[in-house]
Every structure is written in structure tokens, then in C-alpha cells.
N, CA, C and O of each residue as an XYZ file, in Angstrom:
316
protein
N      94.160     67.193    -91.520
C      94.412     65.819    -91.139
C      93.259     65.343    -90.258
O      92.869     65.926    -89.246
N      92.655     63.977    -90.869
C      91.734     63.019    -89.899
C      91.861     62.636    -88.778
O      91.956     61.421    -88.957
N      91.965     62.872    -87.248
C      92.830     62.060    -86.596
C      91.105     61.203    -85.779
O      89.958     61.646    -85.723
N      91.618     60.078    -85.357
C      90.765     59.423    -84.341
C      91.295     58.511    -82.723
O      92.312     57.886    -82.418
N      90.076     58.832    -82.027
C      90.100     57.998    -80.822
C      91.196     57.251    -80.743
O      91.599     57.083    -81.894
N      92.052     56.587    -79.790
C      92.387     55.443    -79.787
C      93.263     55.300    -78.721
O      94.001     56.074    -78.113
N      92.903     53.694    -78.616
C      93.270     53.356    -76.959
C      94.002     52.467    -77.350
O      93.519     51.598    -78.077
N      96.066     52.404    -76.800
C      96.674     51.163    -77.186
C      97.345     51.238    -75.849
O      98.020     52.143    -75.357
N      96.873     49.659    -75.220
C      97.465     48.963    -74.182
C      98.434     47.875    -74.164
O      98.542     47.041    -75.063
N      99.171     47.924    -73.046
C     100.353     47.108    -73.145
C     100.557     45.910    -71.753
O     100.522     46.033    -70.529
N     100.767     44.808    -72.648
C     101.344     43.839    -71.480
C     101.757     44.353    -70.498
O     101.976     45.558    -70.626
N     102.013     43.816    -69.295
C     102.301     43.724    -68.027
C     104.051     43.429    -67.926
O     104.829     43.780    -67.039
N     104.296     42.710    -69.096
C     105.894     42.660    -69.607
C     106.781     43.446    -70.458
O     107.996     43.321    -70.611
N     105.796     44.456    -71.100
C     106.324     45.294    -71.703
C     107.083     45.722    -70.845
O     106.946     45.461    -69.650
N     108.409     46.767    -71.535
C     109.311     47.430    -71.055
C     108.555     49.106    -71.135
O     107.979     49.622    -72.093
N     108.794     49.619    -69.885
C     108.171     51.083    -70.292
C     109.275     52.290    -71.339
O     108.936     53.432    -71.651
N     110.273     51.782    -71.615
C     110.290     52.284    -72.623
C     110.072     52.299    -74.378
O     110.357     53.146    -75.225
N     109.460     51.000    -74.460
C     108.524     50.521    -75.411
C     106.872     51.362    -75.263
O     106.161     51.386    -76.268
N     106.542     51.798    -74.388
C     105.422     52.337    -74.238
C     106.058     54.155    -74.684
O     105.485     54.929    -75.451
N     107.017     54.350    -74.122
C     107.485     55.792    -74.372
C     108.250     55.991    -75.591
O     108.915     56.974    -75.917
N     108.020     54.724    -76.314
C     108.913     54.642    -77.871
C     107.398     55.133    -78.330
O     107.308     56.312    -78.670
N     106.111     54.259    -78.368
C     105.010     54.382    -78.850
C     104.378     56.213    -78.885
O     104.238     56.864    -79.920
N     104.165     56.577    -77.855
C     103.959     57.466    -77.373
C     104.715     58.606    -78.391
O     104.030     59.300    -79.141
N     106.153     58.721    -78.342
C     106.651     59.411    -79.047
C     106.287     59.409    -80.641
O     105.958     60.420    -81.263
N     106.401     58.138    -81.176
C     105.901     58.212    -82.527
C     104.419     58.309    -82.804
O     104.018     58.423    -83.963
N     103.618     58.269    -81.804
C     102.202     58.966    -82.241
C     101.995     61.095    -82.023
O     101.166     61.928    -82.392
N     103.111     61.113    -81.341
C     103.291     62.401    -81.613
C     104.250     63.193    -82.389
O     104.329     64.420    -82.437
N     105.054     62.212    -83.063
C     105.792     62.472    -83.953
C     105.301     62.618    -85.367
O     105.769     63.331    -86.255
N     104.172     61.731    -85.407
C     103.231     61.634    -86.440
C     101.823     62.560    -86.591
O     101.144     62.495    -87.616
N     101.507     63.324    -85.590
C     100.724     64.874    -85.096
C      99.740     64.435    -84.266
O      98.863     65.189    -83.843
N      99.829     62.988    -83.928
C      98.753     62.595    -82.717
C      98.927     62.879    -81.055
O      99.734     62.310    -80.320
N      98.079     63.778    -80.722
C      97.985     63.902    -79.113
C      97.701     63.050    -78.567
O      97.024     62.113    -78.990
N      98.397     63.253    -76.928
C      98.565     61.959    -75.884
C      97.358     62.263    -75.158
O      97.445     63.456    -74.870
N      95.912     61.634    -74.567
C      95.277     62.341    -73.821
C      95.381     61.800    -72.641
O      94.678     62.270    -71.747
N      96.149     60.843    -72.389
C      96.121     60.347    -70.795
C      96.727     59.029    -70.918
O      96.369     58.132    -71.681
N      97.877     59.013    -69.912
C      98.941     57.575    -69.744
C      98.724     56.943    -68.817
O      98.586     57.640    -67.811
N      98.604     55.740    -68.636
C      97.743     54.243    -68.203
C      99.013     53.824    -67.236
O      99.717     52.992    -67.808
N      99.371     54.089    -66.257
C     101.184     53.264    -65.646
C     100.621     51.932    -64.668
O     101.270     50.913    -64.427
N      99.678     52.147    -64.340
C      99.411     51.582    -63.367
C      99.865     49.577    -63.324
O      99.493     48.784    -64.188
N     100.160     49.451    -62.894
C     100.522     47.798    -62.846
C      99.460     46.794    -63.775
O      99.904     46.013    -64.616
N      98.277     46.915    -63.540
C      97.201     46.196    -63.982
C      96.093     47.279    -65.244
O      95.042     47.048    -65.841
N      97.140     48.605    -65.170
C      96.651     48.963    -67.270
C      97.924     49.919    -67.075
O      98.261     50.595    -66.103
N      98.519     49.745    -68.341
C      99.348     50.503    -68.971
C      98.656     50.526    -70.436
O      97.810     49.911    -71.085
N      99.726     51.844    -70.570
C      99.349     52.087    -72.128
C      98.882     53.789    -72.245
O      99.427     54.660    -71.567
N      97.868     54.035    -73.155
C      97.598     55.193    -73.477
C      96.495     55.567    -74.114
O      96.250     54.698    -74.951
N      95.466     56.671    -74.155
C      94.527     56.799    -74.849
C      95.139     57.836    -76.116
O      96.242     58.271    -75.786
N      94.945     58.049    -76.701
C      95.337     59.604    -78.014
C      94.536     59.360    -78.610
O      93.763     58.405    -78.685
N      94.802     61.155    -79.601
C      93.763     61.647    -81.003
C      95.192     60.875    -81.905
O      96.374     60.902    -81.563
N      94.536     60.175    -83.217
C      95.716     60.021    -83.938
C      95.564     59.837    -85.279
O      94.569     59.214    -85.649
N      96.170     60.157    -85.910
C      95.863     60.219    -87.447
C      94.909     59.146    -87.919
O      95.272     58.031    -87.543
N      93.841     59.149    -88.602
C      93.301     58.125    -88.905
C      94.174     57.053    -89.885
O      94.081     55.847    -89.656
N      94.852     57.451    -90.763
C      95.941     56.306    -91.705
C      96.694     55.394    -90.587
O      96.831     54.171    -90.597
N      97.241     56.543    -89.408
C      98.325     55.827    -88.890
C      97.781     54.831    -87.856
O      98.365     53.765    -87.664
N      96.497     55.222    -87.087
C      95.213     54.310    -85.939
C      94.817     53.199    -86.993
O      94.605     52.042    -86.629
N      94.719     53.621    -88.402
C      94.447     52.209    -89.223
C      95.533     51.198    -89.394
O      95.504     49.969    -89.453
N      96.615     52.180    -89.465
C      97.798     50.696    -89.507
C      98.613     50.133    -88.493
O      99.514     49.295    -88.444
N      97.958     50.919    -87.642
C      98.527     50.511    -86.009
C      97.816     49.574    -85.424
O      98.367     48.798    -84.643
N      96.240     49.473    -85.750
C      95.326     48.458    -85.224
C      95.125     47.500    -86.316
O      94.211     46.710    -86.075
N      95.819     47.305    -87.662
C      95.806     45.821    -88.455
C      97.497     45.340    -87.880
O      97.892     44.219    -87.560
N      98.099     46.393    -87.901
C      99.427     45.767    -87.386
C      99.287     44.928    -85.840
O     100.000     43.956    -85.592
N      98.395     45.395    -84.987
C      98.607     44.896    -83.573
C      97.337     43.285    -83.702
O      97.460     42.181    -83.171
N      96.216     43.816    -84.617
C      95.359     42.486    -84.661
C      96.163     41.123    -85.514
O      95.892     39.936    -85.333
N      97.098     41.615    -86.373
C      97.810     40.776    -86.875
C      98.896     40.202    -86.074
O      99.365     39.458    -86.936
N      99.342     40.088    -85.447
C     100.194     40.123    -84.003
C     101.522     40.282    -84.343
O     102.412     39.498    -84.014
N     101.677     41.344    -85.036
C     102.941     41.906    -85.401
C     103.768     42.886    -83.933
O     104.933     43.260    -83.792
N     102.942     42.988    -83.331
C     103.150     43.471    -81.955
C     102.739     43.030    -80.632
O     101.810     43.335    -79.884
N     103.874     42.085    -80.561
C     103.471     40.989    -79.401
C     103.198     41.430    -78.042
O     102.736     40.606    -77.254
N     103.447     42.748    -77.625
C     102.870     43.310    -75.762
C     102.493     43.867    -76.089
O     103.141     44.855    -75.742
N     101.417     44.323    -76.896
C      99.908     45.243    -77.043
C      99.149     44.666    -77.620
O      99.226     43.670    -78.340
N      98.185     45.430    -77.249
C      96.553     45.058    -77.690
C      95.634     46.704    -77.755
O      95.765     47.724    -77.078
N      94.545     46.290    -79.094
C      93.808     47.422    -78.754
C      92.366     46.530    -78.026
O      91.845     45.465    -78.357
N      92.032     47.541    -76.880
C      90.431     47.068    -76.613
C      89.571     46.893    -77.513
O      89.427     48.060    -77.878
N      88.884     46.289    -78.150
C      88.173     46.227    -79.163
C      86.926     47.267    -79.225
O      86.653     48.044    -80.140
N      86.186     47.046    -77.889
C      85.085     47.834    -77.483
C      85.539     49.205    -77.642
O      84.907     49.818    -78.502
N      86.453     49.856    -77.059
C      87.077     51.398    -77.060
C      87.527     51.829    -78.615
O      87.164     52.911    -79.077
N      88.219     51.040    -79.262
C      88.325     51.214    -81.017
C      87.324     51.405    -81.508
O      87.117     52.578    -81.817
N      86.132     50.292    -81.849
C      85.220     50.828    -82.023
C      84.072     51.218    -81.944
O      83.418     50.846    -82.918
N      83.711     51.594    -81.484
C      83.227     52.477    -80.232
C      83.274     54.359    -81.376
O      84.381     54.806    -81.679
N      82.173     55.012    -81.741
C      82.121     55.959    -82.334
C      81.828     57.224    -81.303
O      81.731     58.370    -81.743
């Protein structure tokens, strides 16, 4: 399995268990967590993650199918 980079951050309104829903299904899917963001002014998460699933996670979030996240653009892609 391909996995890649990826950094997905979350509103300031998100609920943190919307962040620990995320979290779980990128490791449910064989992607590692490498470091969790709590802080007031960044939440969110960096992980290794399948490349299929980082591809349909970042047309799903640019499409705004996921209204309290965002990926950094620069950190996505970014090689």
C-alpha cells in the first residue's frame, strides 16, 4: 500500500469528537497518526495515509463536502 503525507485541519468550531471520528478512520483505513494539533488556534492532525484515501479526502474537503476542515494547500503539496 501507497500511503502519503497529509495534514487535515479543523475549524475552531469543530467538535473534538469529529476530529477523533477522523483520526480513527484514517487508522482504520492503515494510515498512521504522526502528531495531534489541540491547541485552540490549530487543531487537527498530520498522518501517513493511503494515497486513494488522501486523494479522496482532499477532493472531498476542496469540494466543501466537509464544512470544519481544510487541507493547507502548501503542506499537501509540498513533496
Amino acid at each position: 500500500m501507497t500511503t502519503k503525507p497529509f495534514v487535515l485541519m479543523f475549524k475552531a468550531s469543530a467538535p473534538a469528537s469529529e476530529i477523533d471520528n477522523y483520526v480513527a478512520e484514517v487508522t482504520k483505513r492503515g494510515g498512521t497518526i504522526r502528531q495531534r494539533f489541540n491547541a485552540d488556534f490549530l487543531r487537527g492532525f498530520s498522518a501517513q495515509i493511503p494515497s486513494e484515501y488522501a486523494d479522496s479526502l482532499y477532493a472531498a474537503v476542496k469540494d466543501g463536502k466537509h464544512n470544519n476542515m481544510y487541507v493547507p494547500e502548501a503542506l499537501t503539496k509540498a513533496k
